[in-house]
N, C-alpha and C positions, 0 to 999 in steps of 0.2 A: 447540557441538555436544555433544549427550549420550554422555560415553563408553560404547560398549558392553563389559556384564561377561559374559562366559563361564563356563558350569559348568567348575570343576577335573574334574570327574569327565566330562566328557562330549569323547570323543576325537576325535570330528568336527566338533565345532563351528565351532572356527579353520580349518580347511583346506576346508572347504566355504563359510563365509563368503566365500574369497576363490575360491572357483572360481562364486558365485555371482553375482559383480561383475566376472570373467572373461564370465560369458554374457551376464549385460546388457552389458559394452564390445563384444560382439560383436555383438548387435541395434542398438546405438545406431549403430557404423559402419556396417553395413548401410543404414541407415535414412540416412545423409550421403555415400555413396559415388554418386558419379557415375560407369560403366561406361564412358563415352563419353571420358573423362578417362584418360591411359595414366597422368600420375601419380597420381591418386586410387585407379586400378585397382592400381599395382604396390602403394601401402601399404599397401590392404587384404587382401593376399597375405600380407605381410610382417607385416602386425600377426598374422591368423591363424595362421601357427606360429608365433609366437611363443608365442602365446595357448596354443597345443594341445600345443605342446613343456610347458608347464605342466601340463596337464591330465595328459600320460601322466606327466608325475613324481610328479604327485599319487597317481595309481594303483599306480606301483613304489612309494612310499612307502610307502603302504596296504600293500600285497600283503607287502610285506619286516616292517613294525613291527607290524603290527596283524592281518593275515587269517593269515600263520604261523603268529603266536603262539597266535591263536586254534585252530587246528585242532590244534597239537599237546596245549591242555589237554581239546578235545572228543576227541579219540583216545585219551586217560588216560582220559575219564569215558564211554566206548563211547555218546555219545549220535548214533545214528544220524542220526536227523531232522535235529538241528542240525546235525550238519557237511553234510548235504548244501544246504543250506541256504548254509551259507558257501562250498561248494564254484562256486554256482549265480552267486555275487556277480559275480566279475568275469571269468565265463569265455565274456562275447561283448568281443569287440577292438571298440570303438569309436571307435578315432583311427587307425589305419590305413589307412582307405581315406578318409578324410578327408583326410589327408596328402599320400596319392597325388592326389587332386583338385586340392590347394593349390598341388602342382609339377605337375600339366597346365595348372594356371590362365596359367604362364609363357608358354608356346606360344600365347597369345591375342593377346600384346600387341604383336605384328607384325602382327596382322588386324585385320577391320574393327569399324566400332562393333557391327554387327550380331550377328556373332560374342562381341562380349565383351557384349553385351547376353542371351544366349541363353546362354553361358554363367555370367552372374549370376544366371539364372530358376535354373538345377540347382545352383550351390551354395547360392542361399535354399530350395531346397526340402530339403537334403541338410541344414543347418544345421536348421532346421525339425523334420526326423524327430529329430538330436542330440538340441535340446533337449527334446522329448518324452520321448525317452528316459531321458536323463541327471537328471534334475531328479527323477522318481522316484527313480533310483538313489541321489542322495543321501539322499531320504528312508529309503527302505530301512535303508541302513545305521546312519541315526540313530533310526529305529523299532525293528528285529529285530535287528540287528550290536551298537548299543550296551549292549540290555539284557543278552545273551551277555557282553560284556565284566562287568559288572560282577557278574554270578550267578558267575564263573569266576575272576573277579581281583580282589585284595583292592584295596584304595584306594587304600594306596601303589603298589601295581603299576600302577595305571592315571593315576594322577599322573608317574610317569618314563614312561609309556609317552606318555602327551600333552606329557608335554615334549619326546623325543624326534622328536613325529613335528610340533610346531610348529619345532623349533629344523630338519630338515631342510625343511620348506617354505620355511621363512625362506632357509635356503641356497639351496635350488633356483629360489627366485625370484629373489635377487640373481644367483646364474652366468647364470640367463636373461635379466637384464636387462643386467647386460657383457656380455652376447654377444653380437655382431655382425655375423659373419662364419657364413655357414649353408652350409658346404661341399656337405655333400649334397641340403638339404631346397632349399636355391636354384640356382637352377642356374647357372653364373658366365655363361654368354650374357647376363645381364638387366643385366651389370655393364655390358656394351659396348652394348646397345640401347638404354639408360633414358636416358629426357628429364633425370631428375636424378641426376646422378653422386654417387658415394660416396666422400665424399672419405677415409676409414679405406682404401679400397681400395688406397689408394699405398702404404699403409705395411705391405704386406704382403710377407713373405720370399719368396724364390725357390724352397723347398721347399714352403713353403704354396702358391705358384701352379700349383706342378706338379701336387702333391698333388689339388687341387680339379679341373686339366683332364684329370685321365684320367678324369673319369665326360663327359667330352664326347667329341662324335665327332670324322672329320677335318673333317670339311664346316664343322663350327661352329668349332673351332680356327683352318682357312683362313681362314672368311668375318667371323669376329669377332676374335679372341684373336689375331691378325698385325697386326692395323692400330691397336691400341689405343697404344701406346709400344714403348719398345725392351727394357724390361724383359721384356713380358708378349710380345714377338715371340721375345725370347731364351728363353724358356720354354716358347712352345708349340710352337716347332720342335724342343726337346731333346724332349717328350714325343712327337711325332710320330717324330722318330728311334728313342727308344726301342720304338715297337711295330711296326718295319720292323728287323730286324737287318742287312742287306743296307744298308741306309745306315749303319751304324758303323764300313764299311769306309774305310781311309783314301782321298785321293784319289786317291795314287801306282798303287792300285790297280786301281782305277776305270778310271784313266789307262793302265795297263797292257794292261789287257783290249781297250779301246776300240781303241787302236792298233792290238795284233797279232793278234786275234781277229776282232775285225768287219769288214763291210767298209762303207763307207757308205750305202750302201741299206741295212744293218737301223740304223744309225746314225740316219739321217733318218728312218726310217719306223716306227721302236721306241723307241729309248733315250733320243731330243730331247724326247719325249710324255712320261718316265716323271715328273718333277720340275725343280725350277730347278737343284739341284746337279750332275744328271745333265745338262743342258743347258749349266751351266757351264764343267765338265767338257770336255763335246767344243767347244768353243770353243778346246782351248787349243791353240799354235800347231803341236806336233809331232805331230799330228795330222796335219795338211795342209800338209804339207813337199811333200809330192809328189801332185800333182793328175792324173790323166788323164781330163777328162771324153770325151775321143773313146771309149775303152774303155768308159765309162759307156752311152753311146750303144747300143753293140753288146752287150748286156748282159754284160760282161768287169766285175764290180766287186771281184774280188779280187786283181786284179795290174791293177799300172803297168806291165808292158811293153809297150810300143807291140806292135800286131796288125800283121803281113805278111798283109794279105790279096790272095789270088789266083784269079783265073778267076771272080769274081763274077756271075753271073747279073744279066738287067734287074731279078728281080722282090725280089732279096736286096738290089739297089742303091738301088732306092725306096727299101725298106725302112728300110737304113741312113741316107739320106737324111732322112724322116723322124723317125724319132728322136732322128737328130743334129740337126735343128733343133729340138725340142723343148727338149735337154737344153742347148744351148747358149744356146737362150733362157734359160730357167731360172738357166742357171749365171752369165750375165752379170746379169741382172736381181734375184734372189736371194740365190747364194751368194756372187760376188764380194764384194758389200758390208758381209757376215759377215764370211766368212772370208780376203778377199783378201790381206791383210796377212801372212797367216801360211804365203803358199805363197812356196815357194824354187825349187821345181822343178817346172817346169809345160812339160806333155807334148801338143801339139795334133798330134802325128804322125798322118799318114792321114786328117789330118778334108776329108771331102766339101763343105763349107756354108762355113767361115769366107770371110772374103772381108777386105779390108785395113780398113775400117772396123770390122769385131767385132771386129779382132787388135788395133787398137788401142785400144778400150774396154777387152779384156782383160789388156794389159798395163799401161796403165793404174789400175786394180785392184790391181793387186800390187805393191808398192813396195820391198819384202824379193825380189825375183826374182833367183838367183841361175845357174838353168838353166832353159833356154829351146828346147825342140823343136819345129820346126815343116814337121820334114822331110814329104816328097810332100804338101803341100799347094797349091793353087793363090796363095800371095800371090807382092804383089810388093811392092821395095823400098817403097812406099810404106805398108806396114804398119811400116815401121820408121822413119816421120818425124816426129821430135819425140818419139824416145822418152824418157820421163822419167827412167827407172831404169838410163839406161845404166851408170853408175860400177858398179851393183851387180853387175853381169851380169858369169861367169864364165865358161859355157859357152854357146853359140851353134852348133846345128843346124838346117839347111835343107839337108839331102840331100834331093835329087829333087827341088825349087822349078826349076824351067825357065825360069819368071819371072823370079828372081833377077839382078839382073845390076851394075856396077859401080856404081851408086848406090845398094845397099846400103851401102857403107861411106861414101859420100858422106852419107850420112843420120845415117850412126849415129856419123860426126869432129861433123857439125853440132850434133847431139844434146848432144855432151857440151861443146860450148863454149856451144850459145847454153841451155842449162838451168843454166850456172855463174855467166851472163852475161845474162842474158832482158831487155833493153829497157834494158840498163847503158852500152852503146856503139852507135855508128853506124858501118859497115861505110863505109870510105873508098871502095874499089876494089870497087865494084859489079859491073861488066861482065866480072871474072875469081877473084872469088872464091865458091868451092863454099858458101859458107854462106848467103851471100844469093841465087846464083842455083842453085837448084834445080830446073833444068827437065827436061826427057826429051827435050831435040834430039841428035840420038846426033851430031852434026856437029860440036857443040861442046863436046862430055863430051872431049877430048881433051886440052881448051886450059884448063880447070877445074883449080885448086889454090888452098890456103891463100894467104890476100894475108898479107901482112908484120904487118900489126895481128893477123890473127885467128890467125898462127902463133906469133907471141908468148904471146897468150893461151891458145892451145892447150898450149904448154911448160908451162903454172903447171898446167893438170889435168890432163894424160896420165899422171900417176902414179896417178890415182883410179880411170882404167878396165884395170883388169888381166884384161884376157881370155884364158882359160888352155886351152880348145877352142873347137876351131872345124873344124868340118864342113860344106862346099861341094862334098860328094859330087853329080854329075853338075849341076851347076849350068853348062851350059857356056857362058853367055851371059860368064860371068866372065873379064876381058883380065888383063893384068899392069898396065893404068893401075890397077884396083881394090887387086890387092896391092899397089902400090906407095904408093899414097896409106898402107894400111896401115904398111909399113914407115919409108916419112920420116918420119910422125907418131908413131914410137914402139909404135903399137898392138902388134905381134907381140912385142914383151921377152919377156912371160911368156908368150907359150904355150909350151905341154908336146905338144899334141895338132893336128895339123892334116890332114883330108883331103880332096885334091885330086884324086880319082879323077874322071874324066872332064870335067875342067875340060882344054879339048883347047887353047882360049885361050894356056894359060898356058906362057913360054917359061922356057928353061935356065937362063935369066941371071935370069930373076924369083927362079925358085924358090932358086937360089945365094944370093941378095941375103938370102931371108927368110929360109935357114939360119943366113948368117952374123950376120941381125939380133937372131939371140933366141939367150941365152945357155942358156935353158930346153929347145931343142927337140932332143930325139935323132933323130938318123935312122930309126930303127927306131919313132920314132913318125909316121913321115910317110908320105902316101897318094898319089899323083900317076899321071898317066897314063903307058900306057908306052910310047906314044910319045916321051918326056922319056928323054933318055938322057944321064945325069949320073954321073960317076964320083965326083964328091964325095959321095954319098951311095949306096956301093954294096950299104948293108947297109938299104935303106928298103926299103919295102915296094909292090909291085906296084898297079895297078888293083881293088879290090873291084867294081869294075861287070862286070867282061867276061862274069861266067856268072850276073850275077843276072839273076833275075824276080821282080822287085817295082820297075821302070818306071824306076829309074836309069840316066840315062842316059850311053850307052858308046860310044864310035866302033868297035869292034869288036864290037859286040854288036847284034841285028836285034829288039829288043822290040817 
């Protein structure tokens, strides 16, 4: 090949040469570019700023070594004409909005052929008008610009001044061809949607990735920049945090608020929507230590006190009704499965719906239950058969259950042997012991106690169930066979709390036995009817039923 020689004197020559073999690589791609092809589509992108990134260097070159210099000696020599002339050279922007077309072209490459087809017809034409343009312009400068240079500057000026401005093309060609990585002019989406991945992308810093995604939104962050690696997920979540200040609070805080601030309804209906951390967040367990969905029901979502309510109208009853089967649907089918784990203390007082089959789903659910209310509700012992969580259970209320009666604790001695023991042993003595025969013949609830195998067994767990209240407020189906089972079995040691207001059942010699059986229990903690006239315990405390109105029930009382 014939080397080509360049005038020393002619300052355009070199750098125009190669912005002229720039336009032809730009027609001849054009001309092999398949629109229909997302890879062929993205490299023609990618070749084009490259390409144009050259052309505007070409121009700040120019503009810096050669159109300055020039104006400041037509400013010494007042030649008007000429300088407006140079002035006139490069003052329409040519690669700018070319640019911006280059980085809308990205936005194609998720649509159809159609689309990237219709968008190849407006950048051939937009290329089209360029070179029209452009290809004059160089003429220009080497027809009127060159001969200026040399009427103005003497030979050796225009010889450094050509070396100067070939030794920076040379430069600015080679940084444009290391260069790789196009932070602004690409947009990093095309990194995580491209049929061919970049494999230079791995090797990028974790300030560089930040860097490049805050010219993205969140949508493209969520929907691309999360799923790529764990790098690029670590990264576009710090830049999402950074433009949320509200999330650089710590958790403790978060966690703070949520607790004593809200109340669950804006919890579920606000703050579970806002984010995953915010969602995280109220999952945690001291949160829902203490559950009242009956309050829920009745639109009470700011306190867990159990509601007394009284003189209820039919159409406030519905009502309630209603709702509370809404919410306890809900809260069995839903929340349990969340959050059941995390409740300790769960409040079913007053509820109108439940019935022994929900109570036992319910409890069920909660395996950490540590308190348990289920006073004035309609169950009966049979919502406490086989419950699982017995050992964990501290406190136990069923004031007002009418239902209740001495196979409640039949249920709940079976509970904690056959859950320790579930399919371990074979019950010898069938026909008299309470764990296998669990029936409702009230004829022979009398004759019912531990056989000799299952009281053995029961000695090795009775220290796991430490029940420490227990409230049997107007339960008055309840005998002394009930307590009693309690006390041979150990159950009563730890209680501290016991009331036995309108248990009318229960005799002198019962209540004597269960004083003396718990080391825990003061007199002044204890409730009893007052019909019970006990001088052992002269400083306990009277009947709560005798003036209530809220349906407990009282032998001296007319509810």
């Amino acid at each position: 090949m014939v080397p080509i020689v360049f005038d020393e004197l002619n300052v355009f020559t070199f750098p125009h040469s190669r912005m002229r073999k720039l336009l032809h690589c730009c027609t001849s791609k054009f001309g092999h570019t398949d629109f229909t092809s997302l890879n062929d589509f993205e490299k023609l992108l990618i070749r084009l700023q490259r390409i144009f990134k050259e052309f505007m260097a070409h121009e700040e070159i120019e503009n810096h070594l050669v159109m300055k210099k020039l104006k400041k000696k037509l400013k010494q020599n007042s030649q008007i004409d000429d300088s407006e002339l140079i002035c006139d050279c490069h003052k329409v922007d040519r690669f700018t909005p070319l640019m911006a077309l280059f980085r809308d072209g990205y936005a194609f490459i998720r649509r159809g052929n159609a689309d990237r087809m219709s968008y190849g017809v407006k950048l051939h034409k937009a290329m089209n008008n360029f070179y029209k343009d452009f290809v004059p312009h160089m003429n220009e400068e080497e027809n009127d610009i060159q001969p200026l240079l040399s009427k103005y500057f003497t030979e050796m000026e225009i010889k450094m001044m050509r070396t100067q401005v070939i030794k920076m093309t040379l430069q600015k060609r080679e940084n444009s061809t290391i260069d790789i990585i196009y932070p602004i002019e690409r947009p990093l989406k095309i990194y995580v949607i491209s049929y061919e991945p970049f494999t230079s992308i791995n090797s990028l810093s974790d300030h560089t990735l930040q860097y490049i995604m805050k010219y993205l939104n969140d949508r493209q962050l969520k929907q691309s920049c999360l799923i790529v690696n764990k790098q690029w997920n670590q990264c576009a979540l710090k830049v999402l945090r950074d433009r949320s200040p509200i999330s650089q609070l710590p958790d403790e805080i978060f966690l703070r608020l949520f607790k004593y601030y809200l109340n669950p309804y804006d919890l579920f209906n606000c703050c579970i929507l806002v984010n995953k951390k915010w969602k995280y967040i109220i999952t945690d367990k001291t949160i829902w230590n203490i559950v009242n969905p009956i309050n829920w029901a009745r639109g009470q979502w700011n306190s867990n006190i159990p509601l007394e309510e009284t003189n209820i109208d039919q159409h406030h009853y519905d009502l309630f009704k209603t709702n509370e089967t809404r919410i306890i649907s809900g809260f069995v089918k839903y929340f349990l499965p969340e959050y059941g784990s995390s409740i300790e203390n769960l409040i079913l007082h007053g509820s109108i719906t439940i019935n022994d089959n929900i109570a036992r789903k319910i409890f069920d659910s909660c395996p950490n239950l540590k308190h348990l209310n289920v006073g004035m509700t309609k169950l009966t012992p049979k919502a406490f058969l086989h419950f699982r969580w017995i050992n964990s259970l501290e406190s136990l209320i069923v004031e007002g259950c009418e239902l209740m009666d001495d196979y409640l604790f039949i249920n709940l001695i079976s509970s904690c042997i056959l859950l320790e023991y579930n399919d371990l042993f074979i019950i010898e003595d069938t026909h008299q012991c309470l764990v296998d025969k669990i029936s409702y013949e009230k004829n022979s609830l009398n004759q019912l106690s531990l056989c000799q195998q299952c009281s053995h067994l029961y000695k090795n767990i009775s220290n796991k169930f430490k029940l420490k209240i227990l409230n049997l407020s107007g339960c008055y189906q309840i005998t002394d066979y009930g307590l009693n089972l309690l006390i041979n079995n150990g159950i009563t040691e730890y209680l501290t709390y016991v009331d036995l207001s309108g248990c009318i059942r229960i005799s002198c010699d019962c209540l004597s036995l269960l004083v003396s059986s718990s080391s825990n229990l003061k007199s002044e903690r204890i409730y009893f009817c007052d019909n019970i006239s006990l001088s052992l315990l002269s400083t306990a405390n009277c009947c709560q039923n005798v003036d209530n109105n809220f349906g407990r029930f009282c032998c001296r009382s007319t509810y």
